[in-house]
N, C-alpha and C positions, 0 to 999 in steps of 0.2 A: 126921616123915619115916619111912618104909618101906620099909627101904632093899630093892632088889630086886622092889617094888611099884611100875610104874610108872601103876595106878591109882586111886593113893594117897598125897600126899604133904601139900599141907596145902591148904584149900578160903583162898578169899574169906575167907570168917568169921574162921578163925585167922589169918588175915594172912600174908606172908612177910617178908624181909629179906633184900635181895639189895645189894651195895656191892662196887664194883669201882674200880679206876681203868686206864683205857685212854693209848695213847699210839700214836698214828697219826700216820707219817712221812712217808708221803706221799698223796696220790690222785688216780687217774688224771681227767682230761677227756676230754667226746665232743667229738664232731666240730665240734658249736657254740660249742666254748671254755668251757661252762660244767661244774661239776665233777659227777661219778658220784657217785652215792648212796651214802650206805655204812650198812650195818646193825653195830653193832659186839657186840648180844646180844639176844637172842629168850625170852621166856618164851611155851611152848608151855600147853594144856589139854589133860582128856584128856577125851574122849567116853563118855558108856557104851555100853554095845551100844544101847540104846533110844533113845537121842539120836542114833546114827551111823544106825540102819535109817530113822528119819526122814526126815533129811537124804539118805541115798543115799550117804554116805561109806565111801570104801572101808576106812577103818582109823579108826581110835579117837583118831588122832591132831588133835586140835582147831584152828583157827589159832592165829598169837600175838595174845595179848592187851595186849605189850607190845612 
């Protein structure tokens, strides 16, 4: 980690370790009765400038990959 580096924190290769526990109370339904999606954590990537000018991305920000 680097902290303050958000171009830098740990690739693939190092691996990470993320563990959490959630508790979700309730959630909503659509119109069809059936229930809304819910995302409850995102791990983001980050782009380099070479890999964002490729793509046409406007910022460095990657999708989630999780």
């Amino acid at each position: 980690m680097d902290s303050g580096n958000k171009n830098r924190n740990w690739t693939f290769s190092e691996g990470g370790y993320f563990k959490e526990t959630y508790r979700i109370d309730a959630v909503s339904k659509e119109a069809d009765g059936k229930y809304s999606l819910v995302i409850i954590a995102q791990i983001h990537g980050r782009l380099t400038d070479e890999q964002r000018n490729l793509i046409g991305q406007k910022d460095n920000n990657a999708a989630p990959i999780l």
